[in-house]
C-alpha positions as YAML, in Angstrom:
chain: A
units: angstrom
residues:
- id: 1
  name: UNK
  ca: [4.46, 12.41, 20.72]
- id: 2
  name: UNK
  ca: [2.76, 15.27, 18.45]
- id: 3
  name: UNK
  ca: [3.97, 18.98, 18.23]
- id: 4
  name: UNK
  ca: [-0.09, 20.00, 19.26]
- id: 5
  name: UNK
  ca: [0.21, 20.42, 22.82]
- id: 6
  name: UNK
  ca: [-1.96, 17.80, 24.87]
- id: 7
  name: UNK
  ca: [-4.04, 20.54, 26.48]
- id: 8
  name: UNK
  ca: [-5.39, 21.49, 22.71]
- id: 9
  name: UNK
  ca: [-4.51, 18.05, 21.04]
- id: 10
  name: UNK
  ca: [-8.16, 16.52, 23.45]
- id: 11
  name: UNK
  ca: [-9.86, 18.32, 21.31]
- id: 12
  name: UNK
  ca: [-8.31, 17.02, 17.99]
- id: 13
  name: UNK
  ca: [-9.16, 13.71, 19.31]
- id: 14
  name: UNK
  ca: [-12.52, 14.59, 20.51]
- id: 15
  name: UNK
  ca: [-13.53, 15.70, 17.20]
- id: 16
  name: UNK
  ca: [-12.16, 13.20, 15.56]
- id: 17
  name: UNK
  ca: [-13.80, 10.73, 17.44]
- id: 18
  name: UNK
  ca: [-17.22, 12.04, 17.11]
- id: 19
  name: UNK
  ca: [-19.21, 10.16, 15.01]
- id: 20
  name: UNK
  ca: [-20.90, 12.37, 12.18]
- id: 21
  name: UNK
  ca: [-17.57, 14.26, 11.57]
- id: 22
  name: UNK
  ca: [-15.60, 13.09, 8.30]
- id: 23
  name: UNK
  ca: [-12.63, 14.93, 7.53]
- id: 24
  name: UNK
  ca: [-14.20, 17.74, 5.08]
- id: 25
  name: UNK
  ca: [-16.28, 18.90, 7.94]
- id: 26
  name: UNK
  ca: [-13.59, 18.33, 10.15]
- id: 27
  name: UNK
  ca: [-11.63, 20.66, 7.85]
- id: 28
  name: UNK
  ca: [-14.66, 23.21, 7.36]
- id: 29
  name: UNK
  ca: [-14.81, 23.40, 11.35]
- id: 30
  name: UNK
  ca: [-11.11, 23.98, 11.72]
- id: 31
  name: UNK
  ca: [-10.66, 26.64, 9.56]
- id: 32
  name: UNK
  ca: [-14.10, 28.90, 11.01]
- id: 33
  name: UNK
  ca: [-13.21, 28.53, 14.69]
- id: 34
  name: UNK
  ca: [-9.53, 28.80, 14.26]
- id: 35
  name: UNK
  ca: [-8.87, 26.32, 17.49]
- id: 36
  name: UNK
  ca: [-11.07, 23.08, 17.79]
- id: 37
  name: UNK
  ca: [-11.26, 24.28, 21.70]
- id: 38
  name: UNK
  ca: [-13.27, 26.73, 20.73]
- id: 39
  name: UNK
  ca: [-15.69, 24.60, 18.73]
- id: 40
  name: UNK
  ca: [-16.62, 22.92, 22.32]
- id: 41
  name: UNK
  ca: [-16.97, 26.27, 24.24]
- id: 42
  name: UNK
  ca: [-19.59, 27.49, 21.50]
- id: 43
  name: UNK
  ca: [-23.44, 27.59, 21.74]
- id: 44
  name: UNK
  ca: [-26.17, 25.62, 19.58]
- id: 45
  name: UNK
  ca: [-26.71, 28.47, 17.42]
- id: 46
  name: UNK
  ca: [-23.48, 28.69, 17.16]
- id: 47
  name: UNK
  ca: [-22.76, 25.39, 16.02]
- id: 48
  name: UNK
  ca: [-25.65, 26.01, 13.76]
- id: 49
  name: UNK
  ca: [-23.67, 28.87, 11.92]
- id: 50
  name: UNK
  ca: [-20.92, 27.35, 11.25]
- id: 51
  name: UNK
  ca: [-22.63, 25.04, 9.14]
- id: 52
  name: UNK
  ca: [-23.53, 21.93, 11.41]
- id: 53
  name: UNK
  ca: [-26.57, 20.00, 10.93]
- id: 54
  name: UNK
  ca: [-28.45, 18.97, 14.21]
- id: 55
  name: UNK
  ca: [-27.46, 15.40, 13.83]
- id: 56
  name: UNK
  ca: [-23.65, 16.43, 14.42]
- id: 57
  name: UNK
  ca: [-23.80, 18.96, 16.66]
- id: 58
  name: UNK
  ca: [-25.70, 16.50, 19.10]
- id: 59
  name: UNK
  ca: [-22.72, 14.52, 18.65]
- id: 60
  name: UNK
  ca: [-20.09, 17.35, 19.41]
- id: 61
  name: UNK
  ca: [-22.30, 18.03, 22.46]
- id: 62
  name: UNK
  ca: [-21.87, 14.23, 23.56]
- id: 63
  name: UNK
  ca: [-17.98, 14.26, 23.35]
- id: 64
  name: UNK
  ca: [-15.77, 10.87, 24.07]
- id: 65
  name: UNK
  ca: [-13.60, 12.40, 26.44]
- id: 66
  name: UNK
  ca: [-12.80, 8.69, 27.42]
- id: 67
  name: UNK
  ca: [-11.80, 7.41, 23.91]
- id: 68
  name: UNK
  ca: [-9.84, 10.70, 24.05]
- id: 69
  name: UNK
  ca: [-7.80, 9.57, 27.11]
- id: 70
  name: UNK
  ca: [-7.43, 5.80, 25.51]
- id: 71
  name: UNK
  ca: [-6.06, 7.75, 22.62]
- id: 72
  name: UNK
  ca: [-3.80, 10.03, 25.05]
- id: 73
  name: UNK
  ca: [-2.31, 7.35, 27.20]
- id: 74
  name: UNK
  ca: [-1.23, 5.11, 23.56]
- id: 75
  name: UNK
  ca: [0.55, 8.30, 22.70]
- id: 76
  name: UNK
  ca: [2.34, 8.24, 25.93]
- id: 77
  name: UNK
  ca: [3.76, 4.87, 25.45]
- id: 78
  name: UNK
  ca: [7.32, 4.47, 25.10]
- id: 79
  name: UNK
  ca: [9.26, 4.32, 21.65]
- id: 80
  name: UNK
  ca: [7.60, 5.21, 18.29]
- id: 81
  name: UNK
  ca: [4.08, 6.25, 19.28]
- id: 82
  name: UNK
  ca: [2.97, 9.75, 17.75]
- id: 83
  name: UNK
  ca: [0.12, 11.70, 16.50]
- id: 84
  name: UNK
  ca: [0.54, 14.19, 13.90]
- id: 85
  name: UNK
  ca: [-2.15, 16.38, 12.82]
- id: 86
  name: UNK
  ca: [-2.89, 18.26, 9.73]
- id: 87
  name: UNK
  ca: [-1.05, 21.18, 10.98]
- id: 88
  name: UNK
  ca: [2.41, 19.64, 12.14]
- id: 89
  name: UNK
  ca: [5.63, 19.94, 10.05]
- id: 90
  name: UNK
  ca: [5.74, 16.13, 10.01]
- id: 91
  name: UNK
  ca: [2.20, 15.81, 8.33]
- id: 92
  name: UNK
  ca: [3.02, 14.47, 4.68]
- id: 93
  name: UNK
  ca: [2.79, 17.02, 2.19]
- id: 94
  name: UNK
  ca: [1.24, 15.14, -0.61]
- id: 95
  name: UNK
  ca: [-1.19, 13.92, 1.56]
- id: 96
  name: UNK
  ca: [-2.24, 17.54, 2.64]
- id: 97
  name: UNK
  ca: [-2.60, 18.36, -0.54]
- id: 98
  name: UNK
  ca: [-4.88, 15.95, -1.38]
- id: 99
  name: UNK
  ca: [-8.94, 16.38, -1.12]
- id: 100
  name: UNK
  ca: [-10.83, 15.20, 2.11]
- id: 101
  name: UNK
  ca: [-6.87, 14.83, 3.66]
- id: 102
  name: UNK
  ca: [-7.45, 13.20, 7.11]
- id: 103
  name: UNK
  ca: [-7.22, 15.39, 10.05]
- id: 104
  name: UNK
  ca: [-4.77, 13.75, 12.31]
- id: 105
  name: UNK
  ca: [-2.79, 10.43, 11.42]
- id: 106
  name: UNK
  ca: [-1.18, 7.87, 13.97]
- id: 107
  name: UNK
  ca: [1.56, 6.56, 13.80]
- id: 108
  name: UNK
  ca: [4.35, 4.13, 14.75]
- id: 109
  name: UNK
  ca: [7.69, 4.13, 13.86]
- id: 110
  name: UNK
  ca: [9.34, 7.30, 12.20]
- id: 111
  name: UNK
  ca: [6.90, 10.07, 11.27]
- id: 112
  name: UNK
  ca: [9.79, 12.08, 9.12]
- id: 113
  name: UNK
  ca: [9.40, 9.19, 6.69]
- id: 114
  name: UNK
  ca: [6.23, 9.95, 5.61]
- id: 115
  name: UNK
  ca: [7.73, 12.89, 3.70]
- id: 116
  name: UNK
  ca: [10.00, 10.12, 1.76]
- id: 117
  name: UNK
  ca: [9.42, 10.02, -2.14]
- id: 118
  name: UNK
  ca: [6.70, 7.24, -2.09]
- id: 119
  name: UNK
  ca: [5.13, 4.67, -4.49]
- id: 120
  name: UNK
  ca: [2.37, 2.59, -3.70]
- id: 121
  name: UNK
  ca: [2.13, -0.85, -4.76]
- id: 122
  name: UNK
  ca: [-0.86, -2.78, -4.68]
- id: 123
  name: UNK
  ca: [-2.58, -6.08, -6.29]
- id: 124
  name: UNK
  ca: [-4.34, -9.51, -4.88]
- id: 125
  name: UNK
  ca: [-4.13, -10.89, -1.95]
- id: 126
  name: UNK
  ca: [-4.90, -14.06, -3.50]
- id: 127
  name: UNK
  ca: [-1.57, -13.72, -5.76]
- id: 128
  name: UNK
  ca: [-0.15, -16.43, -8.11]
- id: 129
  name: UNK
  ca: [3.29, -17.61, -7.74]
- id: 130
  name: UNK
  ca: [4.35, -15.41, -10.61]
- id: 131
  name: UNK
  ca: [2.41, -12.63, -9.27]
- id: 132
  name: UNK
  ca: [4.57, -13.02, -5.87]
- id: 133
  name: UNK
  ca: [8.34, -13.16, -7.23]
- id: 134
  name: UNK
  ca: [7.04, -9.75, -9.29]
- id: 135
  name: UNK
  ca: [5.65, -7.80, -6.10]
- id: 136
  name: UNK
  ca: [8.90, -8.99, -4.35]
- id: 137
  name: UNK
  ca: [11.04, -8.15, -7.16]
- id: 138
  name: UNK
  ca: [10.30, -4.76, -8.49]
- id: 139
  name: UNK
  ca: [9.46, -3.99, -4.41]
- id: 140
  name: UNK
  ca: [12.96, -5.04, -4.13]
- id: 141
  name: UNK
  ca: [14.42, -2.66, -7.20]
- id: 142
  name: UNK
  ca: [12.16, 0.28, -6.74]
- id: 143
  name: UNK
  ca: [13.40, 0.19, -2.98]
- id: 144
  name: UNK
  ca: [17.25, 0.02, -3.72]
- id: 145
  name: UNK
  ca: [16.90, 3.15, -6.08]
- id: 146
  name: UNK
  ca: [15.59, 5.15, -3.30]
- id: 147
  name: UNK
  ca: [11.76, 5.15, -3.43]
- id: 148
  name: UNK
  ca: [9.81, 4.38, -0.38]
- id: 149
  name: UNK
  ca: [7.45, 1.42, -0.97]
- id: 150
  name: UNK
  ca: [4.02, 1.95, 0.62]
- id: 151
  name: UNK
  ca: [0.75, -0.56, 0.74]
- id: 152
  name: UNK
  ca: [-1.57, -1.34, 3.31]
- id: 153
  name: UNK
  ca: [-0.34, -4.54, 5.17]
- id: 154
  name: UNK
  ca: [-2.97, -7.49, 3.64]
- id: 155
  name: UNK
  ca: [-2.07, -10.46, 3.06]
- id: 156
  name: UNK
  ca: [-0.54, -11.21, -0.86]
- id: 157
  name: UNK
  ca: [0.91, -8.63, -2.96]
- id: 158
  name: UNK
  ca: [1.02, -5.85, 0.24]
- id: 159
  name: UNK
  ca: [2.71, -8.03, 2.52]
- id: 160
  name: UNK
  ca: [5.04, -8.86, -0.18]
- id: 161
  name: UNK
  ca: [5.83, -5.44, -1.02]
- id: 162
  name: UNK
  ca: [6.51, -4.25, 2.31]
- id: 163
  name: UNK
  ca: [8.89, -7.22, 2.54]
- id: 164
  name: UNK
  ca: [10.82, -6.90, -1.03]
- id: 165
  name: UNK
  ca: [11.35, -3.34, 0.66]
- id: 166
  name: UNK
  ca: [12.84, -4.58, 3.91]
- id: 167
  name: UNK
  ca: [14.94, -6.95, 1.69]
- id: 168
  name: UNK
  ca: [16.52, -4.12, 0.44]
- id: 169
  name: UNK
  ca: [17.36, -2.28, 3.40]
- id: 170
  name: UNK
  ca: [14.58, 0.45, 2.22]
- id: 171
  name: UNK
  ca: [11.48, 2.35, 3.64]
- id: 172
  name: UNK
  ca: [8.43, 1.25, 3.78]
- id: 173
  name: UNK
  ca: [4.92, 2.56, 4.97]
- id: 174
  name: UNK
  ca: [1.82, 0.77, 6.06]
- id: 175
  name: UNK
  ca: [-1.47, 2.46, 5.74]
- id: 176
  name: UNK
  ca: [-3.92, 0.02, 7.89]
- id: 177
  name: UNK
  ca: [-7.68, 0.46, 7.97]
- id: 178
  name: UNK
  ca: [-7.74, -0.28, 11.91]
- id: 179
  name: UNK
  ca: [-6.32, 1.60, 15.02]
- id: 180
  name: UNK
  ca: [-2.52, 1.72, 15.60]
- id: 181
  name: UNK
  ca: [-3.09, -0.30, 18.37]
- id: 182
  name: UNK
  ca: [-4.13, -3.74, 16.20]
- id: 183
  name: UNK
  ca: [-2.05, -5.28, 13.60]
- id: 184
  name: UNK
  ca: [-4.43, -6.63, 10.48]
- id: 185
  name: UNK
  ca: [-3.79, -9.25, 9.53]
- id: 186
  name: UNK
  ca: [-2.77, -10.69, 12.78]
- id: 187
  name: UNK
  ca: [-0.17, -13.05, 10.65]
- id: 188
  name: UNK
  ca: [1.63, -9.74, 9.83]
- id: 189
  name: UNK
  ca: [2.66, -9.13, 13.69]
- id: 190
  name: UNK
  ca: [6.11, -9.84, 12.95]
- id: 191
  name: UNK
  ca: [6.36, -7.59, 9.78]
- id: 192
  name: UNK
  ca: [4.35, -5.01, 11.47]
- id: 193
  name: UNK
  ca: [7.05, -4.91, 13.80]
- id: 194
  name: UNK
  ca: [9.75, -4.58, 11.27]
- id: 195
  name: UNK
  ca: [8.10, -2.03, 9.65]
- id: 196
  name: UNK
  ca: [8.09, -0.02, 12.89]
- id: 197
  name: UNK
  ca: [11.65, -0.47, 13.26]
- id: 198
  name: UNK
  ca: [12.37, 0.44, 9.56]
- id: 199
  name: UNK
  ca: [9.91, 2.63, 8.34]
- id: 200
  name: UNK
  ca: [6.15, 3.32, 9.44]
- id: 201
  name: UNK
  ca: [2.34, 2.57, 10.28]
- id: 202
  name: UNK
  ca: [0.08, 4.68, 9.56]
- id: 203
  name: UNK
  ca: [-3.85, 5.28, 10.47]
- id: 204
  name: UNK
  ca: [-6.27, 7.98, 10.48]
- id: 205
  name: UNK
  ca: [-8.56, 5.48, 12.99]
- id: 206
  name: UNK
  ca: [-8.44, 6.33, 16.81]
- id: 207
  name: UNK
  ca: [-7.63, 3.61, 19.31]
- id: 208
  name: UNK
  ca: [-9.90, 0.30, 19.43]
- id: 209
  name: UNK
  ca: [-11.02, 1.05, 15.68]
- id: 210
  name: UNK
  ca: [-12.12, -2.56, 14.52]
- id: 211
  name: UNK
  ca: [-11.65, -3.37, 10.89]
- id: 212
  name: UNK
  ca: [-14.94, -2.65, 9.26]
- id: 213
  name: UNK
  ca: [-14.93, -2.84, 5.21]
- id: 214
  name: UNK
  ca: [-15.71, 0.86, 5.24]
- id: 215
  name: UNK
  ca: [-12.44, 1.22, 6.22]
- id: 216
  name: UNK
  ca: [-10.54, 0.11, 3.68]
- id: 217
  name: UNK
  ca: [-11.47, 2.06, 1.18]
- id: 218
  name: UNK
  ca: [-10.65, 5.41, 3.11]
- id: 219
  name: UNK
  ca: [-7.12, 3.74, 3.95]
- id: 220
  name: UNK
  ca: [-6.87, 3.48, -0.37]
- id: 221
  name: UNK
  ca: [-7.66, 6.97, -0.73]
- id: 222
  name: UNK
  ca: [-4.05, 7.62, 1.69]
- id: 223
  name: UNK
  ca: [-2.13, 5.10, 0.32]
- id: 224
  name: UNK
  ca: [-2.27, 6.72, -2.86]
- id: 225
  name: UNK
  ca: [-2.02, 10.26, -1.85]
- id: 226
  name: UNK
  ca: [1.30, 9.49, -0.06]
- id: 227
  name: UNK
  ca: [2.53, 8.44, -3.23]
- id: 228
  name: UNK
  ca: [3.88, 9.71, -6.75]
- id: 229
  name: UNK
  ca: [2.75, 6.82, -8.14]
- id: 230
  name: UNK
  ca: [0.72, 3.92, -7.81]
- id: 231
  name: UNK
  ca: [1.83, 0.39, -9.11]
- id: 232
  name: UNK
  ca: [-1.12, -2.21, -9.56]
- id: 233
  name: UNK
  ca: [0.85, -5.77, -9.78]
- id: 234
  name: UNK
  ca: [-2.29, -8.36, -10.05]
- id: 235
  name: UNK
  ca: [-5.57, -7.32, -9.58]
- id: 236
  name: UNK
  ca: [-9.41, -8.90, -10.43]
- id: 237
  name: UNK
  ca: [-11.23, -6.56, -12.55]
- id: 238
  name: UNK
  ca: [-13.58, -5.78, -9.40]
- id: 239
  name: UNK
  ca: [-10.98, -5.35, -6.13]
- id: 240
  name: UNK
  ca: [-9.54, -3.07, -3.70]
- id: 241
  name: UNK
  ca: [-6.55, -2.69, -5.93]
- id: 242
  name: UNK
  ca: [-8.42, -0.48, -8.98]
- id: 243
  name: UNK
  ca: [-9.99, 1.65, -5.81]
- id: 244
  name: UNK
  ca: [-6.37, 2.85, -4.76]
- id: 245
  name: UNK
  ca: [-5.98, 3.29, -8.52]
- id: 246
  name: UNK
  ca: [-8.61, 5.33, -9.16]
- id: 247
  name: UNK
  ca: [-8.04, 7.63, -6.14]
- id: 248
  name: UNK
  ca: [-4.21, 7.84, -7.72]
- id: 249
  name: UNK
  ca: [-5.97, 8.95, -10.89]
- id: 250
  name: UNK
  ca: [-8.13, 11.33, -9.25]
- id: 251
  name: UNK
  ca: [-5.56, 12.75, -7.02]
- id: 252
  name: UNK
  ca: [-3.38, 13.22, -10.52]
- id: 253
  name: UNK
  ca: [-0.78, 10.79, -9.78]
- id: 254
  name: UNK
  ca: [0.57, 8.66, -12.07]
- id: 255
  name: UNK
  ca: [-0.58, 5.08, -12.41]
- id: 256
  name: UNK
  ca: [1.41, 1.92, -13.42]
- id: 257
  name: UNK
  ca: [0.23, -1.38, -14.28]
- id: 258
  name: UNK
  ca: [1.71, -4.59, -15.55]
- id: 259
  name: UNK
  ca: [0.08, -6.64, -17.77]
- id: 260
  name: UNK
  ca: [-0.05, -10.97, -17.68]
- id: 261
  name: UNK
  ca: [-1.77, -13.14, -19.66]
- id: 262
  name: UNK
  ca: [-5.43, -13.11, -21.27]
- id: 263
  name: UNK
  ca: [-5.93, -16.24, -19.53]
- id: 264
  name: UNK
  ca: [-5.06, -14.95, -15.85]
- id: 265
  name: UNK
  ca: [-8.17, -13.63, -14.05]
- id: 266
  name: UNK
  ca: [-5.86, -11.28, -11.77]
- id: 267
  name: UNK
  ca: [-4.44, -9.46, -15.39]
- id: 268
  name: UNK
  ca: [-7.86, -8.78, -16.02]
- id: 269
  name: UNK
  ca: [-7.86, -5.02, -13.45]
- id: 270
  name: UNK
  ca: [-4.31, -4.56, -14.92]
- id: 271
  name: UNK
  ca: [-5.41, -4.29, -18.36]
- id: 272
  name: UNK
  ca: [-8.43, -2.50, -17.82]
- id: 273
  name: UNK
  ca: [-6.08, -0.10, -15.79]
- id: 274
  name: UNK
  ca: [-4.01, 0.38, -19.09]
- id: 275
  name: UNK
  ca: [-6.99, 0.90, -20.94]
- id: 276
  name: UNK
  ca: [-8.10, 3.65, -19.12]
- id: 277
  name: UNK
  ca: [-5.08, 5.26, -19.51]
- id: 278
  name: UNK
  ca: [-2.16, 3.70, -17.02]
- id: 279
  name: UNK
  ca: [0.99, 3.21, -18.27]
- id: 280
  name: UNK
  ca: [1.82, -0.36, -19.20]
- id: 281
  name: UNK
  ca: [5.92, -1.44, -17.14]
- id: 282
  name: UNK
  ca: [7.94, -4.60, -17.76]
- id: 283
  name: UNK
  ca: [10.81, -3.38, -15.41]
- id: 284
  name: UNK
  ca: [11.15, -1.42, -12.71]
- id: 285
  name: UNK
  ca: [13.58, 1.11, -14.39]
- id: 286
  name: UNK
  ca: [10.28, 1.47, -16.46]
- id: 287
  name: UNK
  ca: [8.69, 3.60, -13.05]
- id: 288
  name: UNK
  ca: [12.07, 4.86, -12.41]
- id: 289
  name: UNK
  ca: [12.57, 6.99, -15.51]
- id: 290
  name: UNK
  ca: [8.53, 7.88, -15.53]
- id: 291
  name: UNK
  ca: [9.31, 9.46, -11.76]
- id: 292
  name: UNK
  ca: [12.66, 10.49, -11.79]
- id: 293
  name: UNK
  ca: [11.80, 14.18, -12.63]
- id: 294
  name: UNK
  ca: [9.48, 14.04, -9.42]
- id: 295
  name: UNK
  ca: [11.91, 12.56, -7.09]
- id: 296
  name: UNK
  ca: [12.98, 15.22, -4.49]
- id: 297
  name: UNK
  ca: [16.24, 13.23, -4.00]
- id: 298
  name: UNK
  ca: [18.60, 11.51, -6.97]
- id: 299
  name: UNK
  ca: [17.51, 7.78, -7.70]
- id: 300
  name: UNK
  ca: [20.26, 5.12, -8.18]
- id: 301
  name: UNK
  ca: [19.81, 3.13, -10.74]
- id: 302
  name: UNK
  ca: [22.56, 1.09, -10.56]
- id: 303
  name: UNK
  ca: [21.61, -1.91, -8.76]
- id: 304
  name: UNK
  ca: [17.81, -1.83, -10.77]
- id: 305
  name: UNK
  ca: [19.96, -2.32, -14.07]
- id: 306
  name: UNK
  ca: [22.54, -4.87, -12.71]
- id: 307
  name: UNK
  ca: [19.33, -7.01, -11.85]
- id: 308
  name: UNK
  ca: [17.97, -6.50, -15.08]
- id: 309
  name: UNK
  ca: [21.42, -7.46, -16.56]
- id: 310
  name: UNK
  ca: [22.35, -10.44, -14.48]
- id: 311
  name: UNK
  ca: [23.31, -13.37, -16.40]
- id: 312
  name: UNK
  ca: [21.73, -16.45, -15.43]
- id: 313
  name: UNK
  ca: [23.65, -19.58, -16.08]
- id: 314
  name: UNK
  ca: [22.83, -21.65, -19.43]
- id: 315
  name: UNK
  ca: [19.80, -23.95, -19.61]
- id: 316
  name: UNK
  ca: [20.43, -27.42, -21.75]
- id: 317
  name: UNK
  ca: [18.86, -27.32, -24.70]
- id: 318
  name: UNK
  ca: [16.50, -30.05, -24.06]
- id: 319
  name: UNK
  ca: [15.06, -27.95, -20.97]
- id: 320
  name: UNK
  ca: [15.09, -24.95, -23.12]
- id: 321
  name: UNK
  ca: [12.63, -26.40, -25.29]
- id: 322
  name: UNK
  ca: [10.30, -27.33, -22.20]
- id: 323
  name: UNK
  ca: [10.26, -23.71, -21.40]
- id: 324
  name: UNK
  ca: [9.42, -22.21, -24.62]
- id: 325
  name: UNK
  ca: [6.69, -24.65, -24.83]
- id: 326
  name: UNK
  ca: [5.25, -23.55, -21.43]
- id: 327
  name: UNK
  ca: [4.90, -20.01, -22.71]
- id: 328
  name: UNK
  ca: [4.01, -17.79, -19.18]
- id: 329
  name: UNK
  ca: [0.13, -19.04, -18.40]
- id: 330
  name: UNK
  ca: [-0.11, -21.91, -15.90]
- id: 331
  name: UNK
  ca: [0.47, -25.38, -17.53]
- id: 332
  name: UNK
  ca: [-0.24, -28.35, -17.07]
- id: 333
  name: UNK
  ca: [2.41, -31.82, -17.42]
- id: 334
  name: UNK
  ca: [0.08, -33.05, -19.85]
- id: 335
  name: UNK
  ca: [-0.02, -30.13, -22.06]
- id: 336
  name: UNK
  ca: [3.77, -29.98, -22.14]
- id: 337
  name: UNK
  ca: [3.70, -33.32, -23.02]
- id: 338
  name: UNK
  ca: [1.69, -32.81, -25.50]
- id: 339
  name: UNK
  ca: [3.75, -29.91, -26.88]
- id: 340
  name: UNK
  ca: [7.15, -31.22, -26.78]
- id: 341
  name: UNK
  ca: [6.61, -34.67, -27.84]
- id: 342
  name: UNK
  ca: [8.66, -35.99, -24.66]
- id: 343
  name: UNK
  ca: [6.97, -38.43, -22.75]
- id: 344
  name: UNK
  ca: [5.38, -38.06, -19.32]
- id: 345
  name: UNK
  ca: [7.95, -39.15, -16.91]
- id: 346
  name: UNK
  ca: [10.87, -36.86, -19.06]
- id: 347
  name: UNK
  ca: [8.59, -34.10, -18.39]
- id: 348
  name: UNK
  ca: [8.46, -34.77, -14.34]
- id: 349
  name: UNK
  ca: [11.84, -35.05, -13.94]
- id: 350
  name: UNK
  ca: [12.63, -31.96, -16.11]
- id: 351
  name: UNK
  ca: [10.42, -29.89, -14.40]
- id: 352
  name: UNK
  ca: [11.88, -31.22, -11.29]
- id: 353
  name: UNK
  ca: [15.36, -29.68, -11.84]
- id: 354
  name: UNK
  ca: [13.58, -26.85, -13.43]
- id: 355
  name: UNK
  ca: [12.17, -26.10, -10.15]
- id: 356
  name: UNK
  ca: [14.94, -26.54, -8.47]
- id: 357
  name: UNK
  ca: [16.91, -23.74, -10.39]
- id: 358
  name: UNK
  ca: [14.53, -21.44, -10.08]
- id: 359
  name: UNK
  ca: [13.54, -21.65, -13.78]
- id: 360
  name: UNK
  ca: [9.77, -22.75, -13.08]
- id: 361
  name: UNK
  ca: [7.39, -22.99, -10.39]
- id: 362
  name: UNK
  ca: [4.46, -24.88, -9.47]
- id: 363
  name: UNK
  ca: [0.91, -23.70, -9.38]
- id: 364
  name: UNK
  ca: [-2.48, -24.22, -8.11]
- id: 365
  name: UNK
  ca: [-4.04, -27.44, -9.95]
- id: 366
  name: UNK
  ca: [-0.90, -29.14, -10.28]
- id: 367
  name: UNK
  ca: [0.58, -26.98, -13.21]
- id: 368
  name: UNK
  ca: [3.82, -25.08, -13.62]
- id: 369
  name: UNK
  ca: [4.17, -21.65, -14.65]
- id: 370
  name: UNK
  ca: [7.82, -20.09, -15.93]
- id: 371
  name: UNK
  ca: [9.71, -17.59, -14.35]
- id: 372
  name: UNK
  ca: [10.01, -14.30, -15.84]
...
């Protein structure tokens, strides 16, 4: 449900859905008429005062009163269907702060956790294996010492993330750039649905909204005002990824990235991120200290430092050599070979059992890369 009474909450939707209004004007019109009910009982000239060019007010003039009732009869579905606009005590606070804050937000699943200390995490959706056990790692971590994790439900790192979170019995929030009524990727139904249950999904797109690549970009811009902090975990020196960091950076949150190799492609956005000023994290207790003086509730730390701590049992010598050999870029059997001075079929089997204790892991081209 929403707080704005349906009578008054039409018009909220009508506005909304009326093409040539972003949020800014949206805003603008808000705060000169007082109630958006108003705005539709006013004259051209009007209309024309407050600021409105003839291209929008022809639009105002035109509402979607059916979208409007599309939207309406969603919201009157049973369990976890609400709209919350700008001016409701559930609206996130960060998020109102922010510029060009969107007017009303949908959402499924628990609006109250959209208040929730939040950090974004972001990267590929083309991840490599050692890309993947990161996300689900410090998504894992960050979420057992209270932090919210929040991405935007694409395939690779953000479906990861929302998952390390759910593996920890945490929150999580999914910003999507489509209405609440379609689940993007449709692979993610399943997770969506856990995330209702557990957490939230969030849009700022009305009912039937198909994902265009316009989109995505606005859904960035609220990922990363939700958040105290935005984590970049593999990204290609032109993607999504640097967009949600660069809105962080503009809305003067803090920025993490973590760095690979030279060699990996997806490093490449990390390390421009930490040349432009982002701050470089190994571990997750590296975030944790950075926000802990932001966090409106205390952070425990325990369980992110027993991870960090856990022995792990000890590797044969022999095998230990293999893995100092393979460094942390993608290698091939040959090249260890080469390296070690073992022969080819020593190598297989080693990296075999390697595998199999979770000490390596195979890659795309048929090389291995080492676990962290």
């Amino acid at each position: 449900m929403s707080n704005t009474p349906p009578a008054e909450l039409k018009y909220w939707l009508a506005l909304l859905r009326c093409p040539r209004i972003g949020p800014a004007t949206f805003t603008k019109l808000l705060q000169h008429f007082g109630q958006l009910q108003a705005i539709y009982q006013s004259s051209t000239a009007q209309l024309h005062e407050a600021g409105l060019e003839q291209s929008s007010i022809e639009a105002i003039l035109k509402p979607d009163w059916q979208g409007v009732d599309t939207d309406l009869d969603w919201l009157q579905q049973q369990d976890h269907h609400y709209i919350v606009t700008i001016e409701d005590t559930d609206y996130p606070q960060l998020l109102r702060e922010s510029p060009a804050a969107p007017p009303l937000l949908f959402v499924l699943g628990n609006p109250q956790v959209l208040n929730e200390t939040q950090i974004a995490m972001v990267g590929s959706r083309n991840p490599s294996a050692d890309g993947k056990r990161t996300a689900l790692e410090f998504a894992r971590h960050l979420s057992a010492a209270g932090l919210a994790i929040t991405s935007g439900l694409a395939i690779g790192i953000d479906g990861i993330c929302h998952q390390g979170a759910l593996d920890a019995d945490g929150i999580t929030v999914a910003v999507t750039g489509t209405g609440p009524d379609r689940v993007y990727p449709a692979r993610h139904r399943d997770l969506a649905h856990t995330i209702i249950e557990k957490g939230a999904i969030v849009s700022e797109f009305p009912i039937g909204t198909q994902p265009r690549p316009e989109n995505f970009p606005r859904r960035n811009r609220i990922i990363s005002a939700l958040s105290i902090g935005t984590l970049v975990v593999e990204a290609a020196i032109r993607s999504g990824s640097l967009i949600t960091a660069r809105h962080a950076m503009e809305q003067g949150r803090e920025v993490f990235a973590i760095p690979g190799s030279i060699h990996n492609p997806l490093a490449r956005g990390c390390h421009h991120l930490i040349q432009q000023g982002a701050k470089l994290v190994e571990t997750a207790e590296d975030i944790i200290s950075e926000l802990r003086p932001q966090q409106s509730r205390p952070m425990d730390t325990s369980q992110v430092l027993n991870n960090k701590e856990e022995n792990s049992p000890a590797i044969d010598p022999d095998y230990q050599t293999v893995l100092t050999e393979m460094g942390f870029s993608p290698v091939a059997v040959d090249e260890v070979v080469q390296r070690t001075g073992l022969t080819a079929e020593e190598v297989s089997s080693m990296m075999l059992i390697l595998e199999l204790q979770g000490n390596v892991a195979s890659s795309p081209g048929g090389c291995y890369i080492r676990v962290k």
